[in-house]
KOLKETOR-302816 format. One record per atom (N, C-alpha, C): residue in one letter; atom name; x, y, z. Coordinates in steps of 0.05 Angstrom, whole numbers. Layout:
BEGIN
A_CA_X_Y_Z
...
This chain:
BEGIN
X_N_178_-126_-179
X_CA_181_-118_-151
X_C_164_-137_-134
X_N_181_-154_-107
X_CA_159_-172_-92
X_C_143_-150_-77
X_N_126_-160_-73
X_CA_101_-145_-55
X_C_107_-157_-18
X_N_107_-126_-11
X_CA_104_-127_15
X_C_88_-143_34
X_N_90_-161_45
X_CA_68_-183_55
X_C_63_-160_87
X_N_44_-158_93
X_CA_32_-147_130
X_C_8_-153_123
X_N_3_-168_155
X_CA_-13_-185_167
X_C_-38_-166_173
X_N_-55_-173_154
X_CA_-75_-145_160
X_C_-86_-142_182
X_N_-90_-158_207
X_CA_-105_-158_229
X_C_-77_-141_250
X_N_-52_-122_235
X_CA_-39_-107_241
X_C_-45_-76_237
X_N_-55_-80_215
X_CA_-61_-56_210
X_C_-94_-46_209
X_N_-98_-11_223
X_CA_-111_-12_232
X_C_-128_15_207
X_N_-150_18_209
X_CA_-164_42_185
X_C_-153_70_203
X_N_-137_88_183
X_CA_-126_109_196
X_C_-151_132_199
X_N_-179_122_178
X_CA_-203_144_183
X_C_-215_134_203
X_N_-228_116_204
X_CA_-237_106_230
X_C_-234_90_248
X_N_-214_88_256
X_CA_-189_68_269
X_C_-202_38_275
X_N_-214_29_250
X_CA_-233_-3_261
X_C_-211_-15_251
X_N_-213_-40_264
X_CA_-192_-66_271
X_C_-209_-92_259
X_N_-189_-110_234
X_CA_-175_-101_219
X_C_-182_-99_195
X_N_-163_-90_171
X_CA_-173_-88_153
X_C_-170_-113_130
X_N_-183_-115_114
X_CA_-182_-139_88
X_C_-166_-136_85
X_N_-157_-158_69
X_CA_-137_-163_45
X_C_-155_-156_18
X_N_-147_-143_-3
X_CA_-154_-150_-22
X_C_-139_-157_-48
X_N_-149_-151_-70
X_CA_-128_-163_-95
X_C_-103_-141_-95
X_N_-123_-112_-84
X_CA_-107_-81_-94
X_C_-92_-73_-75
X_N_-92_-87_-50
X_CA_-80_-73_-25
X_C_-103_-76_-8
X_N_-117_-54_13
X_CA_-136_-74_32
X_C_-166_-46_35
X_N_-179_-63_54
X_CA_-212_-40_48
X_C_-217_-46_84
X_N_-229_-28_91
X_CA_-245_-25_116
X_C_-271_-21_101
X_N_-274_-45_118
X_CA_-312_-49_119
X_C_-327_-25_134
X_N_-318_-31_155
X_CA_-326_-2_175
X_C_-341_23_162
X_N_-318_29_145
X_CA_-322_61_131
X_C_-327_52_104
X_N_-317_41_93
X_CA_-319_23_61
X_C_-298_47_46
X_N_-270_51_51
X_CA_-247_65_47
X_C_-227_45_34
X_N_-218_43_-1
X_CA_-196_24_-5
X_C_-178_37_-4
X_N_-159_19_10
X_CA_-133_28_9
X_C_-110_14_-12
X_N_-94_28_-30
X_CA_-94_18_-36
X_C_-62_7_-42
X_N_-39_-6_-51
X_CA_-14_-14_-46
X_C_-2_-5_-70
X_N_17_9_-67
X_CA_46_36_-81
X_C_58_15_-69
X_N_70_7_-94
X_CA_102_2_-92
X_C_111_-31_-72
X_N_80_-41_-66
X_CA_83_-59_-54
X_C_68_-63_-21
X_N_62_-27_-17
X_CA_70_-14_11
X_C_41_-5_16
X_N_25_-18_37
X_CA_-2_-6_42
X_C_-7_18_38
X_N_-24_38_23
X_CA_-15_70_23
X_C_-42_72_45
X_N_-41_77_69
X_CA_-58_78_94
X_C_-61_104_101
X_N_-75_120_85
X_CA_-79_147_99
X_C_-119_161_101
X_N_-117_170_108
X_CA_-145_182_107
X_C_-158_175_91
X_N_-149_196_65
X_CA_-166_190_44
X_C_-133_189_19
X_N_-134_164_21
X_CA_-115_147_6
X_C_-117_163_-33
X_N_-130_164_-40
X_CA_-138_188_-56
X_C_-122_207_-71
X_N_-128_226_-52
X_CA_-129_256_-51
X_C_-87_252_-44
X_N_-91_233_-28
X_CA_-60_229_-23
X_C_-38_224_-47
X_N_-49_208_-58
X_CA_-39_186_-94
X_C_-36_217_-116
X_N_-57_226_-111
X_CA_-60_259_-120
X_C_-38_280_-119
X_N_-33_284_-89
X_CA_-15_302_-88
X_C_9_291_-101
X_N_16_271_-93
X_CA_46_253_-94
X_C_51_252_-125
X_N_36_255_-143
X_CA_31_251_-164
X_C_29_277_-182
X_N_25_306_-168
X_CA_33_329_-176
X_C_56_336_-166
X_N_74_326_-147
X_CA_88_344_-136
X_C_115_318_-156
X_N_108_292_-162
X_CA_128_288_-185
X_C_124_288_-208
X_N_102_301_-220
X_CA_98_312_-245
X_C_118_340_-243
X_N_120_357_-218
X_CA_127_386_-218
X_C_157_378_-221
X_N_167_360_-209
X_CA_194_351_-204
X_C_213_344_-233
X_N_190_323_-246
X_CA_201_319_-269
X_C_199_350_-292
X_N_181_356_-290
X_CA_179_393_-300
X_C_211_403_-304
X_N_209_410_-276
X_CA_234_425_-275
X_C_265_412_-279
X_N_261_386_-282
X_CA_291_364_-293
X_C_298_378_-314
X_N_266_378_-332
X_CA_263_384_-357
X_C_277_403_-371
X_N_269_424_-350
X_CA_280_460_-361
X_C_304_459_-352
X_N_312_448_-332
X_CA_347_448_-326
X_C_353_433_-347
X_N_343_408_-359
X_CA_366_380_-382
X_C_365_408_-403
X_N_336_424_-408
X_CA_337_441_-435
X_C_372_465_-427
X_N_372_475_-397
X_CA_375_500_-401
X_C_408_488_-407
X_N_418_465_-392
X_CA_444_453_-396
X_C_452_442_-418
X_N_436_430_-438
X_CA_436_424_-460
X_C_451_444_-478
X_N_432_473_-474
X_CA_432_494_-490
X_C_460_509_-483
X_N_476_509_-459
X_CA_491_519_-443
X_C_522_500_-457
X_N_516_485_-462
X_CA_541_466_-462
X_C_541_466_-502
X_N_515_473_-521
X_CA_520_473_-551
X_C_536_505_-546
X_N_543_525_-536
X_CA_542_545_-549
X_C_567_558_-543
């Protein structure tokens, strides 16, 4: 997947709105606050606490794939019998 190129002196720290932020290897950091942010998919992930964010997004498609699960089982089981 190419990586999203934005001009970091575009984007601004969403915790402490200082202008702009680094480039780095991982995606980009405010000095300001010392907050990395860090790049999903190519795509600055610019939120508060970039984190806690990666976190949720990360249970809620763990829960997703869960329940694929028990539907592939319950249709599986539905279609032998």
């Amino acid at each position: 997947m190419s990586e999203l190129l934005v001009p970091s002196e575009w984007l601004i720290c969403p915790r402490c709105d200082a202008v702009p932020l680094l480039a780095t290897p991982d995606g980009h950091r405010c000095d300001a606050c010392g907050v990395d942010f860090p790049r999903v998919g190519g795509i600055p992930w610019l939120f508060a606490d970039p984190q806690a964010q990666l976190a949720e997004w990360r249970g809620r498609v763990d829960m997703t794939l869960q329940t694929l699960r028990r539907e592939h089982t319950r249709l599986t089981a539905a279609t032998e019998s």
